[in-house]
Each structure stands twice: as structure tokens, then as C-alpha cells.
N, C-alpha and C positions, 0 to 999 in steps of 0.2 A: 288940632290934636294929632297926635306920633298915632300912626294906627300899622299894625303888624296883622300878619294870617296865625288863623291858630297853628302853632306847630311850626312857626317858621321862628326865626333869628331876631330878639330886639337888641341892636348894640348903642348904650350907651358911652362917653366919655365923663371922666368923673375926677373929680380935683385932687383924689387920695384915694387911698387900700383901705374904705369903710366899705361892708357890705351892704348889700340893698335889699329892704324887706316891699317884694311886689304886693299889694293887697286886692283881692277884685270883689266887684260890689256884692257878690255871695256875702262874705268874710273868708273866703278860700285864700292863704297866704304863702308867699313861696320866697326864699332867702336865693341871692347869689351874692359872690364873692367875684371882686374885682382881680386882673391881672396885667402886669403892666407890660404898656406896648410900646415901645420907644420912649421917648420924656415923658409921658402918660400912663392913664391907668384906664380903661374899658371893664363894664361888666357888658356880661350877654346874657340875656335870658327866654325862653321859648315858653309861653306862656298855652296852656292847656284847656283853657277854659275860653269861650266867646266873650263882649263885652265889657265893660271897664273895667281898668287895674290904675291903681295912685300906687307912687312910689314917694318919698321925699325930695320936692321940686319940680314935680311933674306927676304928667298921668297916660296912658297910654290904651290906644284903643284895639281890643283881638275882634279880629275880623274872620269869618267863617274859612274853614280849612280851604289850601289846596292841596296838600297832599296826605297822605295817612297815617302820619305822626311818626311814632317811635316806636319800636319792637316790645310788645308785653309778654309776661309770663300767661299763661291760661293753663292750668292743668301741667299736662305733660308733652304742654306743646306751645309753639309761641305763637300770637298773632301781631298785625299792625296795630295799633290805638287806635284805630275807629270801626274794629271788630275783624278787619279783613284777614281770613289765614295769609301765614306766610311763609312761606319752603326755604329756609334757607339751603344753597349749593356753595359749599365754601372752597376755595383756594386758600393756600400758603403763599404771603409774597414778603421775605425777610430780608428789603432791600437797602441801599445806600440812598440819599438822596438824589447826587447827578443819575441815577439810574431809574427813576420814576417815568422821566419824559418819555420812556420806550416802554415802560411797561403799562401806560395808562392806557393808549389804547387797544391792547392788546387785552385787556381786564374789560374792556370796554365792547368789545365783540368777542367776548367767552360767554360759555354757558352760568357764570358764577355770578350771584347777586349780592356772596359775600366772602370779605376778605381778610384775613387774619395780617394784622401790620403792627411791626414793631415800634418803639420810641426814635424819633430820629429828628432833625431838623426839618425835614418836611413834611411831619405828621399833618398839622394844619392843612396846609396845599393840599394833601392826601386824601385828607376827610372833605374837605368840599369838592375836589374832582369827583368823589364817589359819591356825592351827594346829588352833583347835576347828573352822572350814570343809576342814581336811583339804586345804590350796591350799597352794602352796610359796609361798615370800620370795624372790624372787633381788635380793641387797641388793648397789646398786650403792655401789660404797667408793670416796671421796677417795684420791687420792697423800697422805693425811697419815696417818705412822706411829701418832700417841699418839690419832688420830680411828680407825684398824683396832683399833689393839691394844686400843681400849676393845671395840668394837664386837664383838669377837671374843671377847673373856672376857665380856661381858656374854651374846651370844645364841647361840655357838658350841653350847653344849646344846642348843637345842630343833631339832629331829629336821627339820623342814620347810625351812633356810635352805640356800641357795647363795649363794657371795660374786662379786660380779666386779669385778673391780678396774678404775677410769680409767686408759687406757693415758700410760704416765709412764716419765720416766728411771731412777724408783725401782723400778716396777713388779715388776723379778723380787727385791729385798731383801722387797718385802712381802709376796708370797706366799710365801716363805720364810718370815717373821713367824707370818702365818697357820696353814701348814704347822705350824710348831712350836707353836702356841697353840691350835690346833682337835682337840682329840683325837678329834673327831665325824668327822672326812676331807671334808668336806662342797667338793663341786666347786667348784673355783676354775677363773676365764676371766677375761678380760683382754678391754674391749670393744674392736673395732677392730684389735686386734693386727697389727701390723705382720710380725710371724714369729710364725706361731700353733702352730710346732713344736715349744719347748721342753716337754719332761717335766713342769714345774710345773704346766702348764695341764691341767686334767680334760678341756676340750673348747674347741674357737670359738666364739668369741661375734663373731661379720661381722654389716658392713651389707650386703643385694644389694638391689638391682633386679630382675635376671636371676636367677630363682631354678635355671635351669638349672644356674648353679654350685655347687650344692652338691655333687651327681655330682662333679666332680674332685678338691673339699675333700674329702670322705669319703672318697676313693679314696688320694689324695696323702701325708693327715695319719693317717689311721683313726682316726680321733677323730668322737664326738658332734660333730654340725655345729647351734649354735645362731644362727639368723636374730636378732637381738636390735632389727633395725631395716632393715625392707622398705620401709616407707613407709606413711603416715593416710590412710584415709579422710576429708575432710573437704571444707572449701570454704578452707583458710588463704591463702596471698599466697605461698607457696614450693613447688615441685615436689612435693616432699619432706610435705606439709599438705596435699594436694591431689588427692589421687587420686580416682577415680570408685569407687563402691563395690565395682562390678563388677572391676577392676584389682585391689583389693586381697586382695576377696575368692580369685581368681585365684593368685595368688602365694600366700597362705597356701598352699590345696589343692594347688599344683602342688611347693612346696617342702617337704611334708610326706610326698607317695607319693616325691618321690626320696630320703627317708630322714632330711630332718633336724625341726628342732624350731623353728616358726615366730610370730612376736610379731604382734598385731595392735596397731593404732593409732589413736586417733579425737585430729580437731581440728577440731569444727565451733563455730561460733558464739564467743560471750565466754565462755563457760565449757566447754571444750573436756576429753572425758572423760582425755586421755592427761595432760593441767595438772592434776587437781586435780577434772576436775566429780564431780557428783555420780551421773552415770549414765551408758552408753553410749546416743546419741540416734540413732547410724547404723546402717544398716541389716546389718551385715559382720557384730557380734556377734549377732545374731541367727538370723545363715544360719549360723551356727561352729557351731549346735546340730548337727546334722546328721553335720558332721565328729567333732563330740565323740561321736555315738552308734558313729559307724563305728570311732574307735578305743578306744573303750570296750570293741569287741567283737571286736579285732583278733586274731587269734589268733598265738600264741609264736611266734616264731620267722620272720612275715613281713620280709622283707627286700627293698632294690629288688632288679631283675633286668635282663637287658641282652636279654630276648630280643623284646620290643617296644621297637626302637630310635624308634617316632615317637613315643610314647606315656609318661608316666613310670608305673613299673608295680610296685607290693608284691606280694612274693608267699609263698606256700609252696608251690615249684612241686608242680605235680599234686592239691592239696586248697585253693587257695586265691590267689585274686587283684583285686587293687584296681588298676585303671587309669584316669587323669586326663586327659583327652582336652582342657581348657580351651578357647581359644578357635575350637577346630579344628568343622567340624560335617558329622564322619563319618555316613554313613547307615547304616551298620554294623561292626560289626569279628568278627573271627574270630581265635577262641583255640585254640593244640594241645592238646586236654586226651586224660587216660586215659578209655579207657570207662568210663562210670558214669551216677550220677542226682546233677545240679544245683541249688542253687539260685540263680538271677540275679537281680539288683538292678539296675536303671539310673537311677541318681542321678541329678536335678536338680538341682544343686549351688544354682544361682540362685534357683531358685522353691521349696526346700526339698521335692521331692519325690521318692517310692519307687514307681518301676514294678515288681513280683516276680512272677517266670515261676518254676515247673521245667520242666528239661530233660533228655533221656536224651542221651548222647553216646554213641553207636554203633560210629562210624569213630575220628579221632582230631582233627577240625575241628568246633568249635562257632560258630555266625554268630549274633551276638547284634544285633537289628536296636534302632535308634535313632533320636529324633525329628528327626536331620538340627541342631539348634540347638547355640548353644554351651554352654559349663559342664556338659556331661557327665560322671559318670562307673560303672563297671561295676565291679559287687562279684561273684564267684563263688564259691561255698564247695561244696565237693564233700559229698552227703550217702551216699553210697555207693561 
């Protein structure tokens, strides 16, 4: 018998464009749609559940995971399918196809585990490079139905893609489309949405400036808040292409401790890395190391908190807190914590540096002293 991992790729070959109803011995059942690959027709399907699955003409067996599925909605946050949190750190890469071969490895030793990619000839190729780097796809889709519904039975299997669809008059018929052709559930967003409140939508995908607004999106909608478009770093001729590196880098950090999931952007020079170049040449992805370490190590269950209103603040109150101080340049701050033994970190967000103290907390005020500059920010993790 055909035996597959949970959460990995079953590619059949099939005689015609009929759809395939997978059944597994639960009665749990799941439809995919063929697409055709040269003189033939392939479905793929990524099958969720351990265990046997019959299809018409066969049957196939899910063998326990190797890896941690597909990205889910949870709240107002995403995780892996087998519960694990997930951080996503997104780039912009809106390239041609001969232009991939230089920038795969270069995505490949960044800080980013995910990547915003447009419709192209080598989207497939795209999505499975990022699939062995372990980096999601967030595949932005045309208003065009027979452009999704390919797009969808061709990479709807593999376990790393999000869809987001161009905001259009069609827009909720095709996630509908999707909905019914994705038996992977894989989060649908709509860029720009105009009402980012219907049900179809997994999460927002906004442009800000003011990343202060995420706080009311997250509050208003309880939906994952993705930034898909803050603004570049670069030297370009538009607002928007222009920012100082320092600004950008800003906005990421401050749009990420008030809870949501923020894109970086580069547009320097004739070959600008968010078009197509071959590498990031500014200095933002470089300093995202730092952030990427911090929530690499973030612990479960951090969430903002409203009890440092100047401040944007993660927490788990009483064992754990991350605060983003930006352009402010406090000489100290003071945290309520429970007695116990600290450890403290004061980030240089700018200069990519780690001051680390311990500290005993006695009373129930700790004053965590600071170089006075800006791009600050204060990690606490309770070790007792």
C-alpha cells in the first residue's frame, strides 16, 4: 500500500480532470481537484489525519508526522498544526523567474521564515525551495478564477503556503473557490481589505504607517493582524521606497511587541531586493537577526498587555516580558514584578546589542536602568 507522513505530499496520476473524494476510516473526508501537468492530469493531496484513506482505485496509508503541518489561525495569533507557536518574520520578494536562483539562497541564510511571492512561472519551484528551508509562501493570487483554481489544486498540498487574494469585486466568490478546493485550510487574507471582518478571512493582511494601529485591529476584529506593507527601506522617489533604515526598522519592532506579524521591505538601487534582486543590501534585514532570536525564544502564551500604557509591552504576566521603548530615550523604567530572581536583557535594537544583568526582586518594583538612547528594548524572564 502507497503510505505518505501526515502533512506531507500524496501525488497521484489520474486519466482525466475528475476530482478525488479521499475518505479515512474515521468517516473524516476530504475532495481535491486534479491539474494538468504536461499530456496528464495529477491530483496532490496532504492528508491530516494518521491511518487509512480509500480513494476510488486505491487507498493510501498516513503515517505519523515529520514535520508540523500547516499554519493555523488560534485567536489572535497563528500556530503550527500540531499546536507549536509560530513567529512568523516576513520579507517582500516580487521577483521574475531567471531571478530566483540568486535570491534563494540569500532567503535562505536571512532572518525571514516568511516570504511574500508573487504569481509567476516559477511559483511551484518557489514553494518547494521554501519548503526544504522550512520558510512559508504567502502566495499573493490575481482576481482571476481559472489563475486560483489552478494555483490551488496544483500547491494547495504542500504544508508551508498561505493564500492572499488582490482585493477585488470577486474577492469573497474566490475564497469561497479556495475554501472548497484547499482541503489543507491554509489561511486566506485579502490585501488591503476594505472590511477585514468577514468570516472567510483567516486574518488581515493592512498597510500601516502607524503601527500603533494594530492594538485596535486585534482588539475590534480578534483576528491575526498581518502588516503586509509598512513601508522600504531604501533611497526610491516615493514615500513609501524611502524610509531611513532606522524608521523601518522601528515599525517592524514596535508592530510586532503589540502582537501582530510585520513585512519588511528593501528598494535600494536598480536592482532593489523587494523587485526581484538578488540579496538584501540594507542594513534592517540584518538588525531583524536579533528580533528573530528573541522570538525564537519567546515563550507560549506571551501576549500584549495594557499595563505599560507608554510603552508596547508582551507578556506572561509575572514570568515574562518584552517591552519596546522605540524612539523614546528613557533613562529607566520600572516593572511591578512578584518577588523572585531575574534575568534582564536590554536590547539595542539599533546596534544589534545584549546588556544581561540578574536581579533579585525583594518588594514588588524592579528599575531596570538604560543608556538614555533610542531603539531600546527590555526582555525579563523570571528564573525563580
Amino acid at each position: 500500500m502507497t503510505s505518505v507522513a501526515r502533512w506531507d505530499v500524496l501525488e497521484l496520476p489520474l486519466p482525466g480532470p475528475t476530482g478525488v473524494v479521499f475518505q479515512h476510516a474515521s468517516g473524516a473526508s476530504a475532495y481535491a481537484e486534479p491539474f494538468q501537468q504536461g499530456d496528464g492530469w495529477l491530483v496532490r493531496f496532504s492528508p491530516e489525519l494518521e491511518g487509512s484513506w480509500t480513494y476510488d482505485g486505491g487507498a493510501v496509508e498516513c503515517t505519523p508526522a515529520t514535520s508540523r503541518g500547516a499554519v493555523r489561525r488560534v485567536g489572535t495569533t497563528v500556530r503550527w498544526a500540531d499546536g507549536t507557536p509560530y513567529h512568523p518574520l516576513t520579507t517582500e520578494w516580487f521577483g521574475q523567474p531567471e531571478q530566483w536562483a540568486a535570491a534563494r539562497p540569500a532567503l535562505a541564510a536571512s532572518p525571514f521564515n516568511r516570504v511574500r511571492l508573487r504569481v509567476s512561472a516559477a511559483l511551484e519551484e518557489q514553494v518547494r525551495d521554501l519548503l526544504a528551508a522550512d520558510v512559508i509562501a504567502d502566495v499573493v493570487l490575481p482576481a482571476d478564477e481559472e489563475v486560483v483554481r489552478d494555483l490551488v489544486n496544483r500547491l494547495g498540498a504542500y504544508r508551508n503556503v498561505t493564500w492572499c487574494l488582490e482585493a477585488a469585486g470577486n474577492s469573497r466568490q474566490l475564497a469561497e473557490l479556495i475554501a472548497e478546493l484547499d482541503s489543507s485550510r491554509h489561511l486566506i487574507s485579502m490585501h488591503e481589505a476594505t472590511d477585514p471582518g468577514p468570516p472567510w478571512l483567516t486574518h488581515l493582511s493592512v498597510r500601516l504607517e502607524n503601527l500603533r494601529t494594530v492594538s485596535p485591529l486585534r482588539r475590534d476584529y480578534a483576528k491575526p493582524v498581518f502588516v503586509d506593507a509598512c513601508g522600504h527601506e531604501g533611497d526610491g522617489i516615493t514615500p513609501d521606497t524611502s524610509l531611513r533604515p532606522e524608521e523601518l526598522l522601528t515599525r517592524i519592532w514596535e508592530g510586532t511587541v503589540r502582537g501582530a506579524y510585520v513585512t519588511h521591505g528593501e528598494s535600494y538601487g536598480d536592482a532593489p531586493w523587494s523587485d526581484g534582486g538578488p540579496r538584501p543590501t540594507g542594513v534592517v534585514a540584518q538588525r531583524l537577526r536579533l528580533l528573530r532570536e528573541v522570538l525564537d525564544e519567546l515563550p507560549d502564551g506571551a501576549e500584549p498587555i495594557d499595563d505599560y500604557r507608554d510603552a508596547p509591552t508582551l507578556a506572561v504576566p509575572g514570568s515574562y516580558y518584552l517591552q519596546y521603548l522605540g524612539e523614546h530615550q528613557f533613562p529607566d523604567r520600572t516593572f511591578t514584578l512578584p518577588a523572585g530572581e531575574y534575568d534582564v536583557d536590554v536590547l539595542d535594537v539599533w546596534n544589534h546589542s545584549v546588556r544581561s544583568t540578574k536581579e533579585t526582586v525583594t518588594s514588588d518594583a524592579l528599575i531596570v536602568r538604560l543608556p538614555g538612547t533610542q531603539y531600546q528594548a527590555i526582555q525579563i524572564r523570571r528564573t525563580s
